[in-house]
TILUMFI-926097 format. One line per 4 residues: their letters; for each residue z, x, y of N, C-alpha, C. Coordinates in Angstrom, 2 decimals. Each point is the difference from the previous one (the first is absolute). Layout:
residues N
A	Z:X:Y:Z:X:Y:Z:X:Y; ...
***
This chain:
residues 44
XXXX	-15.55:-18.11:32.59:0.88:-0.05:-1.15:1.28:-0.73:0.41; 0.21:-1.27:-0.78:1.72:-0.51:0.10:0.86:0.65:-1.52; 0.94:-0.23:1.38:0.86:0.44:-1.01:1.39:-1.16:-0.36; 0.13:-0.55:-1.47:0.46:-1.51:0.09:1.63:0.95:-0.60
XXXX	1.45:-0.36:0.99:1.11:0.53:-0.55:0.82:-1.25:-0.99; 0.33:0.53:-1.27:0.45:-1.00:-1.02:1.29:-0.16:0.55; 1.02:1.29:0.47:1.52:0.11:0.12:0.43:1.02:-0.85; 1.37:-0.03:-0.03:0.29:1.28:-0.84:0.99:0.94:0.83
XXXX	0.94:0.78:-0.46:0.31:1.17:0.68:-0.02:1.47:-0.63; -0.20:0.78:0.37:-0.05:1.52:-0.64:-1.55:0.41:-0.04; 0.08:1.20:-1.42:-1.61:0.29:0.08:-0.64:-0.92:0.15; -1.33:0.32:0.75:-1.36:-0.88:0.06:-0.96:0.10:-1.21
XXXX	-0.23:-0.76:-0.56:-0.72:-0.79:-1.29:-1.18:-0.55:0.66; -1.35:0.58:0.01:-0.95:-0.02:0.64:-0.86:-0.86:-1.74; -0.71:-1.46:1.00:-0.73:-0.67:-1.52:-1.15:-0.18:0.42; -1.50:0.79:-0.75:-1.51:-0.31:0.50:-0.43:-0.97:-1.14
XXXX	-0.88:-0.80:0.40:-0.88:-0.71:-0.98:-0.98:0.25:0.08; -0.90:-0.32:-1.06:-1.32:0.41:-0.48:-1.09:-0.47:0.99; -1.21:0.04:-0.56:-1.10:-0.54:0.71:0.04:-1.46:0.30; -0.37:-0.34:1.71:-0.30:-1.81:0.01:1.63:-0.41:-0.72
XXXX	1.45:0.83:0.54:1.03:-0.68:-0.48:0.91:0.23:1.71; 0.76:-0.84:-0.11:1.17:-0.25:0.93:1.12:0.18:-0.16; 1.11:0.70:1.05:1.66:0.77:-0.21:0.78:-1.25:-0.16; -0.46:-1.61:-0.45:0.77:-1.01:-0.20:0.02:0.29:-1.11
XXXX	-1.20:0.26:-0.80:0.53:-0.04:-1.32:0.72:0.43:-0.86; 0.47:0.91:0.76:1.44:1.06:0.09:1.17:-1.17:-0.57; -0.22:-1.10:0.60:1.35:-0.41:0.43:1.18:-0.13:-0.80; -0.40:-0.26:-1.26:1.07:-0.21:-1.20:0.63:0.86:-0.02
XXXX	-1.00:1.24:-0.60:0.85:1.05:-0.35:0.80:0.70:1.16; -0.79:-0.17:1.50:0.80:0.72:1.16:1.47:-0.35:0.37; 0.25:-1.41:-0.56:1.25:-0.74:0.51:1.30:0.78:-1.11; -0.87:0.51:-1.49:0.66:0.71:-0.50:0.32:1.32:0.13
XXXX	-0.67:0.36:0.69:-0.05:1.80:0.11:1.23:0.04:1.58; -0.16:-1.01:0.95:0.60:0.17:0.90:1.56:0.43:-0.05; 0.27:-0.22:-1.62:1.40:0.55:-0.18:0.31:1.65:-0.31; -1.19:0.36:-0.23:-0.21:1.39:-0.06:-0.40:0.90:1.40
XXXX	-0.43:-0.64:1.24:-0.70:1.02:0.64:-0.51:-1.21:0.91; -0.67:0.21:1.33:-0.44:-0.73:0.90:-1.61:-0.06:0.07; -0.51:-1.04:-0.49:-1.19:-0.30:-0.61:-1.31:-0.39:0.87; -0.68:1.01:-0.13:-1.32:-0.29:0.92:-1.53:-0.33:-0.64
XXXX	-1.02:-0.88:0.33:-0.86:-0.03:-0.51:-1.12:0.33:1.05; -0.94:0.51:-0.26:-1.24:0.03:0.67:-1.16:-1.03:0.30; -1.23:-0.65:0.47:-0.35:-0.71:0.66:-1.49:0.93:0.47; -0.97:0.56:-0.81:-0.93:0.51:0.40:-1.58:-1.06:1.03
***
């Protein structure tokens, strides 16, 4: 398992994707959330 870090500081904001999906596709919305909390995605 990777684990891909967006950035961020404070709570951790943990993001899974679905089946046959990747923690890039995170990316839009992660660059937004990073103002809320320090943003992690998963990588199964």
């Amino acid at each position: 398992m990777t684990v891909v870090e967006f950035g961020g500081h404070g709570p951790p904001i943990l993001l899974l994707h679905g089946l046959m999906g990747r923690a890039i596709t995170w990316w839009p919305v992660a660059q937004w959330l990073t103002a809320h909390g320090r943003v992690l995605g998963l990588d199964a």
